[in-house]
Each structure stands twice: as structure tokens, then as C-alpha cells.
N, C-alpha and C positions, 0 to 999 in steps of 0.2 A: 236250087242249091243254097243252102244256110251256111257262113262259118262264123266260126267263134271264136272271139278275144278273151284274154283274161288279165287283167292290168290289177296292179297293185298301187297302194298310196300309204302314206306315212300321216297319220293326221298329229300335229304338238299334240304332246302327252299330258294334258291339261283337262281332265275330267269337264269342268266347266265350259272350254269351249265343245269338247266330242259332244255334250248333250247337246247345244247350241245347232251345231251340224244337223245333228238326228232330228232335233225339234224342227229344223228349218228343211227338213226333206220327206216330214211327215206327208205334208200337200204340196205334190210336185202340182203347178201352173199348168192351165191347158196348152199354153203357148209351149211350155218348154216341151211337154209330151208330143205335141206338132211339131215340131224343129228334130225332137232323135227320128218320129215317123217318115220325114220327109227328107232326111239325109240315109234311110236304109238301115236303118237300128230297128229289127222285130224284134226283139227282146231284151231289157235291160236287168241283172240285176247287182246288189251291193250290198256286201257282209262283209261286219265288222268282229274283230278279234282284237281287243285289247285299241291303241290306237291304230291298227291298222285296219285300213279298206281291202276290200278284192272284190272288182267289178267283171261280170260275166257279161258277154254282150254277145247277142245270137245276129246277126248283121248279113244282108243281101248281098249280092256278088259288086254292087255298084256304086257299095259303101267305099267310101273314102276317109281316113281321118286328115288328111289337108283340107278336102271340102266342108267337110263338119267344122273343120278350125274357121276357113275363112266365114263361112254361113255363120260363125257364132258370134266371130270378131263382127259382120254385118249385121247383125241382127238389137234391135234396142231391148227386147223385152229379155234376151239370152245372156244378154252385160250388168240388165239388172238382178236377175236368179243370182249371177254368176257373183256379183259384190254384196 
């Protein structure tokens, strides 16, 4: 059994930084690709409209978004993606 989230975000309205984003999520890190795999994320994805995001996420029955939080808050290479 698969379910799916659908989460929205607001990115500043600042053309310069939205490219900055995209440029910077061109090459997602093996590491980070290993951290959604191993928190129960089989599918991720994110489209953007103007400055907003909307992320689709196809997720196993044993996903957790507490677990993912604390696993990212633990995680060194997840803090570095993340700043």
C-alpha cells in the first residue's frame, strides 16, 4: 500500500533567489536520495508556479514525517543540503 502527500510552500518572490533554489536542486546528493529512501519516501516530486512549490510524495505505510524530521535534524550530510 502506497499514500500520498501533497505539501505546498511559498518560496520569497525574488526571481534571483527561485533560480538559486532550482540551480541548487538540479543534482540532488546520493546521500540525500538515501535519507528520503530510507525514511519510506518511494516517490518524490516538486513543481513550481510562479514562487510557489507543491511537492507530491508517494510514501510506504511506515513513513513518518516526525521520523524523517528527527533522521534529518541527526543526520550531518541532511543539514548540509538543507543550509
Amino acid at each position: 500500500m502506497t499514500f500520498r502527500y501533497g505539501l505546498a510552500l511559498d518560496l520569497a518572490d525574488d526571481p534571483r533567489l527561485i533560480a538559486e533554489y532550482e540551480r541548487h536542486h538540479e543534482r540532488v546528493w546520493p546521500e540525500i536520495e538515501q535519507s528520503l529512501g530510507a525514511a519510506g519516501i518511494d516517490r518524490l516530486e516538486i513543481y513550481r508556479t510562479g514562487n510557489r512549490l507543491f511537492m507530491v510524495m508517494e510514501v510506504s505505510p511506515t513513513f513518518s514525517f516526525e521520523a524523517k524530521g528527527a533522521a534529518d535534524a541527526a543526520d550531518p550530510k541532511v543539514q548540509e543540503w538543507e543550509r
